[in-house]
Kinemage of the C-alpha trace (Angstrom):
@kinemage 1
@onewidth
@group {chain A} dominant
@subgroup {mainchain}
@vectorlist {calphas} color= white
{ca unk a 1} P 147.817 68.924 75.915
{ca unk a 2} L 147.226 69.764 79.280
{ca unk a 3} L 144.044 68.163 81.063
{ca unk a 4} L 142.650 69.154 84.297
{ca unk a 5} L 141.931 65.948 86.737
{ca unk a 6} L 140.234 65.345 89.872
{ca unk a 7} L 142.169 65.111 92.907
{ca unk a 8} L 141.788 63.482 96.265
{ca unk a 9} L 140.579 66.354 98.654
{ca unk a 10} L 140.535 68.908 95.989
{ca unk a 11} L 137.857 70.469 94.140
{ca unk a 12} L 136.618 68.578 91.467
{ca unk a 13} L 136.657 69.522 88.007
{ca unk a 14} L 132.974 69.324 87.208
{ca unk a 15} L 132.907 71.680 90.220
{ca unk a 16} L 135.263 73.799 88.909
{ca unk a 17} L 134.114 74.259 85.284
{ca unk a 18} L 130.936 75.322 86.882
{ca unk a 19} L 132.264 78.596 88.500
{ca unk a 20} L 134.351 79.013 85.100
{ca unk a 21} L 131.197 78.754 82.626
{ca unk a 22} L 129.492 80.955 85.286
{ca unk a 23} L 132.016 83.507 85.623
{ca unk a 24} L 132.311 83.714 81.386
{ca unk a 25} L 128.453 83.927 80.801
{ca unk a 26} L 128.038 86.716 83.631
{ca unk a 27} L 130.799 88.909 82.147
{ca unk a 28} L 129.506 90.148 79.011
{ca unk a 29} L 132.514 90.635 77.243
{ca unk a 30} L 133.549 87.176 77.814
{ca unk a 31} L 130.376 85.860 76.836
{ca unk a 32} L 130.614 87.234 73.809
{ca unk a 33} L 134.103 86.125 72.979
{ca unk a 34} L 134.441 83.160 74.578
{ca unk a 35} L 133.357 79.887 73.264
{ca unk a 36} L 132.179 77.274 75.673
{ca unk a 37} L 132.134 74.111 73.636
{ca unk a 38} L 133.584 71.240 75.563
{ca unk a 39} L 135.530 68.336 73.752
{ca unk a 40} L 133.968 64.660 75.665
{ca unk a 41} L 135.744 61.231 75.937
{ca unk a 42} L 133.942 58.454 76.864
{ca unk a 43} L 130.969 60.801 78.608
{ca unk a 44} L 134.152 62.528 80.399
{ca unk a 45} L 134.701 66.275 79.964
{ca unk a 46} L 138.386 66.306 78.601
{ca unk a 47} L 139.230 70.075 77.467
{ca unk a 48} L 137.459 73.189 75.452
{ca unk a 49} L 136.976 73.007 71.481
{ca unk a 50} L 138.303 76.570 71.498
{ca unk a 51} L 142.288 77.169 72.307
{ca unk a 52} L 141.995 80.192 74.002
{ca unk a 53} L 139.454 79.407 75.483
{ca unk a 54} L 141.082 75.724 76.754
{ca unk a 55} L 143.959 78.163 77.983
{ca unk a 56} L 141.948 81.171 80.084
{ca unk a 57} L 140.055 77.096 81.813
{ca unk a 58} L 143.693 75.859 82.729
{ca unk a 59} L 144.447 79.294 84.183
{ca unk a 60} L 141.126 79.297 85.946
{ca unk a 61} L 141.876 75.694 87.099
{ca unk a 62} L 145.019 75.421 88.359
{ca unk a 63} L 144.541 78.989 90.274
{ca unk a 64} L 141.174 77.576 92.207
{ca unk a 65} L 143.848 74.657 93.336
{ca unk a 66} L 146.415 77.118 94.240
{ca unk a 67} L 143.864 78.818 96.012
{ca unk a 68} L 142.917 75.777 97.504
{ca unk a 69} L 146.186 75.216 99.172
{ca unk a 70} L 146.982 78.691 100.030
{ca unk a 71} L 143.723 78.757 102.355
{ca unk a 72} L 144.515 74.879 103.545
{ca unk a 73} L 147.962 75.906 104.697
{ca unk a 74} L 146.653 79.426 106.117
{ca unk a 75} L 143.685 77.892 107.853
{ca unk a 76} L 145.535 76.803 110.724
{ca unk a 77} L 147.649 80.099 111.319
{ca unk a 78} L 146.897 82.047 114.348
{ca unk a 79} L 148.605 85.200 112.466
């Protein structure tokens, strides 16, 4: 299983999962569809109940952190 961790100077998880659930429950068709129940460990958020929907919050994930270093390596260009 993969699991989404924080990361020193990255955004955090609980930060991220934020702008996911958001993004699901203001797009109709994924609120419909799209199950939101988290699995917890030890009071820790660890992954979502629902495969697919554990596989569209990896996506989501690790494409905010790409995003993250895209605009952290571009910030600097004078382009």
């Amino acid at each position: 299983m993969i699991t989404i961790k924080d990361k020193p100077g990255c955004i955090t998880v609980e930060e991220m999962r934020h702008y996911f659930e958001k993004s699901i429950k203001e797009t109709a068709l994924l609120a419909a569809n799209t199950p939101l129940g988290a699995m917890v460990i030890n009071g820790k958020f660890s992954h979502y109940v629902t495969p697919d929907t554990d596989t569209m919050w990896i996506g989501f994930a690790l494409g905010m952190r790409a995003a993250e270093r895209v605009a952290s390596q571009t910030s600097g260009d004078a382009s």
